[in-house]
C-alpha positions, 0 to 999 in steps of 0.5 A: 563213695570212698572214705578215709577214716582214722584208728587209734588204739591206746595200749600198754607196752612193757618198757625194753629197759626197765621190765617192771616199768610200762608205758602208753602206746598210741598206734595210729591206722589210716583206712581207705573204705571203698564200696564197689559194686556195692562191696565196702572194701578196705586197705591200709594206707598208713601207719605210725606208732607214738609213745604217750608220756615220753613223747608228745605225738600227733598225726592229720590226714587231709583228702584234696581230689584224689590225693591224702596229705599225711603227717605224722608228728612227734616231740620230746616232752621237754619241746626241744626234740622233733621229728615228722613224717610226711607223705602224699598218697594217690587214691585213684589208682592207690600207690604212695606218691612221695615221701619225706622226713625231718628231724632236728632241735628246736633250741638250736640253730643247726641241728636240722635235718630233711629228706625227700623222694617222689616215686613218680618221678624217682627223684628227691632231696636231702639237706641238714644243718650243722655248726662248724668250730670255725663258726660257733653256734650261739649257745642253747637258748634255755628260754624255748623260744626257738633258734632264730632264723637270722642265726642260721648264719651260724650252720653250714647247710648241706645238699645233695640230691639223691641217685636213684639206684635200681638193682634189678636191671640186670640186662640193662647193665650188661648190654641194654644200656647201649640201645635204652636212653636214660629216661625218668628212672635216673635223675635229671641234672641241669643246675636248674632248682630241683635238677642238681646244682651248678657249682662251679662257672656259668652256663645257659642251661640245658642248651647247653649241657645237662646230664642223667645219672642213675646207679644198680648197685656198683654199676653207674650209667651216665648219659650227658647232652651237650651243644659242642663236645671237645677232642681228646688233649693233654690235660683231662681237666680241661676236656669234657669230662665226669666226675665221681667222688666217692666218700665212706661217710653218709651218716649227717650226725658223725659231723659232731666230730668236726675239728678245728682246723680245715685240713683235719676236718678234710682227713675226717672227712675224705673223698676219692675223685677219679675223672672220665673223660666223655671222648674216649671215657678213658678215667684219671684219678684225682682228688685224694689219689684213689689207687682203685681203677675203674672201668668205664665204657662209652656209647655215642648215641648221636653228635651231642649224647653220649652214653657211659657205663662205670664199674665204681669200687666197693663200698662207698656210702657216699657218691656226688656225680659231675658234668664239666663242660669245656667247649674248647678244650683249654679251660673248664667253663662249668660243673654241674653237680648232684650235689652242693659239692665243695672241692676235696671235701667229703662232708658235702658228698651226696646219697643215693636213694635205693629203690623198693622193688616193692614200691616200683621198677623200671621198665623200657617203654619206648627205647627209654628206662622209666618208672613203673609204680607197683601196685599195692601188695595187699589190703592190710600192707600199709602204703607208708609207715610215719614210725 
């Protein structure tokens, strides 16, 4: 019968900063035991490192069927910083299922932060909270009651959902992408909860557009379904189009930086928009005035699928992706986002989510791109790390 069972192991460390000084470290190892054919076998499934004195660090494991439900915790002393590690292991056949992180500040109302990824089904979520000068934060409660919930109308939440990006796909990237459908290997968008965002107009669904995105490296494929598709006209905005909006920022704690006014939290924060149009994927600049040119092919697959191909400039650290559907060509209808994407604004870019080949690919099964999960690389390589 299989077993999982916790190590810990207390030992000194030398502090980096000070040589003469150490400090406690509590290493925390979770086993799978397993007898086959009468053979006890072993593999590491996590592992988190705390520090005693500095830190106040706890971790559970809980089995339900076939599944452990890891989560790793650490705090500051003084109770006011937190950060957790989660994860939910597979234990018939052993591969790490999904994986999420949190941070933030107990005393304050929008210092929060969390991610999200689900290797089976490549796809995930990020959200943090931040306080904006037009909308100050109510001062720092020395009490370590905690913020209050009711004053999160202080913050200004941000989401997105992460973009898969698999770099070893080279044959799908050069021609492949013209005969493989884009399967669960790149993420599914239709406005719905946990499938992107709907940002702008209405919509009825995925009978009536919806579109899958998926990224190696600076190359972006993009299948989009839709009821009716618009002709070619003089306005590109108002025919069937994508839309990238690229951005240089991705690290959530820069928004300190944030000023007073509008416009100068625009300029900190810039995104270059360029727009595709579905019918002939020919590409617009827009938003911010991007001089870069990108290059973009389409495949029709069938009436109502059609297939895009884009070479996006280097580098970029943020990326939101868009459908807008039009059906008549004179006024966009809806836009469906890959994230909670606010006009000409960088700061509510999305991420996209860079795929371990050592956790899984993605293979064609079926004339469909889908994720294969890679078996564990040996008996003492953790499955998940709660560091």
């Amino acid at each position: 019968m299989d077993a999982v069972a916790g190590v810990w192991i207390d030992e000194e460390e030398v502090d980096d900063a000070s040589p003469r000084d150490f400090v406690n470290v509590l290493q925390e190892h979770w086993w799978l035991h397993s007898p086959p054919q009468g053979r006890l076998t072993r593999h590491l499934l996590t592992t988190a490192v705390g520090f005693l004195g500095d830190d106040d660090t706890a971790a559970n494991a809980n089995v339900e069927g076939d599944r452990l439900h890891y989560l790793h915790r650490k705090a500051a002393v003084s109770g006011r910083w937190y950060a957790r590690h989660e994860a939910q292991i597979g234990l018939r056949p052993l591969t790490l299922v999904e994986e999420s992180f949190g941070e933030g500040d107990h005393f304050s109302f929008c210092g929060h932060d969390g991610t999200t990824w689900n290797w089976k089904s490549f796809s995930g979520s990020g959200w943090f909270l931040h306080s904006f000068t037009d909308h100050p934060e109510p001062p720092f409660d020395p009490t370590g009651a905690g913020p209050d919930p009711n004053g999160q109308d202080a913050c200004r939440k941000y989401e997105y959902e992460f973009i898969p990006d698999v770099r070893q796909q080279i044959a799908f990237g050069h021609d492949g992408w013209k005969s493989t459908a884009l399967g669960r290997c790149a993420f599914d968008v239709d406005g719905s909860k946990g499938h992107g965002y709907l940002t702008f107009g209405k919509s009825r669904g995925r009978d009536d557009a919806s579109f899958r995105v998926l990224l190696s490296g600076p190359l972006l494929f993009v299948q989009v379904r839709d009821d009716v598709f618009t002709e070619p006209t003089s306005n590109w905005v108002n025919d069937d189009h994508v839309e990238i909006w690229l951005g240089p920022e991705a690290d959530r704690w820069s928004m300190d930086d944030m000023t007073e006014s509008e416009k100068e939290h625009r300029e900190h924060f810039p995104a270059h928009q360029w727009g595709v149009r579905v019918a002939d994927a020919r590409v617009f600049p827009g938003a911010g005035h991007p001089t870069t040119t990108l290059k973009a092919e389409r495949m029709q697959v069938d009436p109502n699928t059609v297939r895009l191909r884009v070479e996006l400039p280097e580098p970029f650290n943020s990326i939101t992706v868009a459908y807008s559907d039009s059906d008549d060509g004179h006024a966009q209808k809806s836009l469906l986002t890959t994230s909670r994407l606010t006009f000409d604004d960088g700061s509510t870019l999305g991420r996209s989510w860079l795929v371990d080949p050592s956790r899984a690919t993605c293979s064609v099964v079926n004339g469909s791109l889908e994720p294969v999960l890679t078996p564990p690389r040996g008996p003492r390589c953790a499955l998940f790390s709660g560091d």
